[in-house]
N, C-alpha and C positions, 0 to 999 in steps of 0.2 A: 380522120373520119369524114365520110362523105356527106350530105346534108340530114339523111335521114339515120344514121348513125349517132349524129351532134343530138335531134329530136330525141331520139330516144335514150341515148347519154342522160338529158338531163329530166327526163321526164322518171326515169329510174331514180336517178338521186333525189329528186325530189319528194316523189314516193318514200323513199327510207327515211329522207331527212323528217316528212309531215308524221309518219307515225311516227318514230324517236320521241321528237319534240313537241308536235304540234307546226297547226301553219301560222299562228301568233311568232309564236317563238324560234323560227324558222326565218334566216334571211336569205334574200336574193346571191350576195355574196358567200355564203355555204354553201350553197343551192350551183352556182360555179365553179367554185374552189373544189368540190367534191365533182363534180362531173367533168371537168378539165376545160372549162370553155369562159370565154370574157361576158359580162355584162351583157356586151349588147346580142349574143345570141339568145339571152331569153326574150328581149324585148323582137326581135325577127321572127322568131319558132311564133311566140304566145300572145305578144304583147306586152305583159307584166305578171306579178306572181298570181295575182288573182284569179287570172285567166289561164296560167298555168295551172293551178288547182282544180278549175272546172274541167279544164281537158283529160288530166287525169280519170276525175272519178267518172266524168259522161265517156273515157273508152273503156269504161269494166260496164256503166250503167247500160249503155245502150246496146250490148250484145245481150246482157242481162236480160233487160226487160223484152227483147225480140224473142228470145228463148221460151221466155214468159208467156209471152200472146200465142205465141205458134204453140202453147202446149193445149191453153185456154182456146184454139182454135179445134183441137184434135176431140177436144172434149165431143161427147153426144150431149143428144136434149135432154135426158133425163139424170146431168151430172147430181153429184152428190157435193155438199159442202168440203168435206175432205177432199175432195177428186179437185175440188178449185184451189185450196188452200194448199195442195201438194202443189199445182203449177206453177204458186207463188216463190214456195219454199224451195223445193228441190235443185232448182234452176242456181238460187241463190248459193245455198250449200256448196250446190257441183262446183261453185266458179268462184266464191268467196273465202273457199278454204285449200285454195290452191298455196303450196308453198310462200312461194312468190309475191300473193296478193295482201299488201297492206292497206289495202282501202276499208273494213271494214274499224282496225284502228284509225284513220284517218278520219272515218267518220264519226266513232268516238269519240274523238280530240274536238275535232268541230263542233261539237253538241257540248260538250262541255265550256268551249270557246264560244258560245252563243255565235255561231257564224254566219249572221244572218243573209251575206249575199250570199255562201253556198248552200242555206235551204233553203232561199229563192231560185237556186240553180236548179238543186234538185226535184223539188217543186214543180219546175219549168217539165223539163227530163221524165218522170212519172205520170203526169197529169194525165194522158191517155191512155195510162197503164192503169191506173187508180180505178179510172171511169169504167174501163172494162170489167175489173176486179170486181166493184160494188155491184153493177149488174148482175154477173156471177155470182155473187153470193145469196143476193138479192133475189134468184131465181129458186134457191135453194129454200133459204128464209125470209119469205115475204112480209110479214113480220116486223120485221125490222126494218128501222129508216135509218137513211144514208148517214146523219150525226153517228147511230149507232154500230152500225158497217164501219166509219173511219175510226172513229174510238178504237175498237176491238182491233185494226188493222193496224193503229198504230202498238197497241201492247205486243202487238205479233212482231215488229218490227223489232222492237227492243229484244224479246226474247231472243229472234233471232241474233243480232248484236253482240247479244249473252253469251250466246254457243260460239258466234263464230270467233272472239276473243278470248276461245278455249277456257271460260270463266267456270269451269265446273270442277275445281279441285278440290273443292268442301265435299261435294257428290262423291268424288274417286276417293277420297279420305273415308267418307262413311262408311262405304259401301263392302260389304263382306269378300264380292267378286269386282273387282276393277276391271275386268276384261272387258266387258260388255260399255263399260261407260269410256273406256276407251274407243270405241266400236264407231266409227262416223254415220253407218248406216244405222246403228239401234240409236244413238242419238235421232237425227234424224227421225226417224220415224218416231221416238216421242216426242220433237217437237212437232209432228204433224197433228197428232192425235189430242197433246196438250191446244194446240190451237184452234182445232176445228172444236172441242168439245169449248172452247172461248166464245166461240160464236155462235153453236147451236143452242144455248143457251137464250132462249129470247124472252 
């Protein structure tokens, strides 16, 4: 494998290993043994696992959130709360429920592993996405202050969370018609509609 081959070797395995396990429970030496490469290529590629972790999840975040602002750019001046909270959401969905992508597991595990340097990371990563956001919403419902903007943003976060670790088999059990909750796009679209009526609410 050539240099960028080995990079993404183990950035793959580690990906599968963090959601399996978690990044606790996940060692450097699996994290090798499964991608076919010795120790000291992770400490070349990344550093150490830590910073292996952050690479990961800031090359899904930061296409993410560009996706994100560029949609929050297209917007006109008289958006509507929904038209903001869909640029948030949509973006996420399209690229977080891509086969492939375990970062949304990942960040699951993390939160439950109180992982406190990767939500300093992440943190880091959003912070002028965040800022945008509140403005955004904050144009819509003035109203409301930024405490109460990020509160509602974080419940929006989880929900999302919810969906994207296909959490809704109670839902597809109840449901008379399971077609439609199978449906990525009618999901979606109520989690738009669940989220903006979170926030219009002032």
């Amino acid at each position: 494998m050539d240099n960028t081959e080995t990079k993404q070797k183990i950035l793959d395995t580690a990906q599968e290993l963090f959601a399996e396990h978690g990044y606790s429970n996940t060692s450097l030496r699996q994290i090798t043994s499964g991608a076919g490469v010795n120790l000291a290529a992770v400490s070349y590629y990344f550093g150490g696992k830590e910073q292996l972790l952050f690479e990961l999840v800031g090359n899904t975040l930061r296409p993410l959130n560009a996706e994100r602002l560029r949609r929050l750019d297209a917007l006109t001046s008289n958006h509507s709360t929904e038209d903001v909270v869909r640029c948030f959401l949509e973006p996420a969905i399209d690229i977080l429920s891509q086969d492939n992508c375990d970062i949304p597991c990942i960040l699951g595990q993390a939160h439950r592993e109180q992982n406190l340097a990767l939500q300093a990371f992440i943190a880091q990563e959003v912070r002028p996405v965040a800022a945008r956001f509140i403005d955004a919403i904050h144009d819509t419902l003035p109203r409301l202050g930024t405490a109460e903007i990020l509160a509602r943003g974080e419940f929006m976060i989880g929900a999302l969370l919810h969906v994207l670790h296909s959490q809704t088999a109670v839902a597809r059990a109840l449901a008379p018609d399971q077609q439609r909750l199978n449906d990525n796009t009618f999901i979606a679209e109520q989690l738009i509609k669940f989220c903006t009526a979170g926030f219009s609410n002032e």
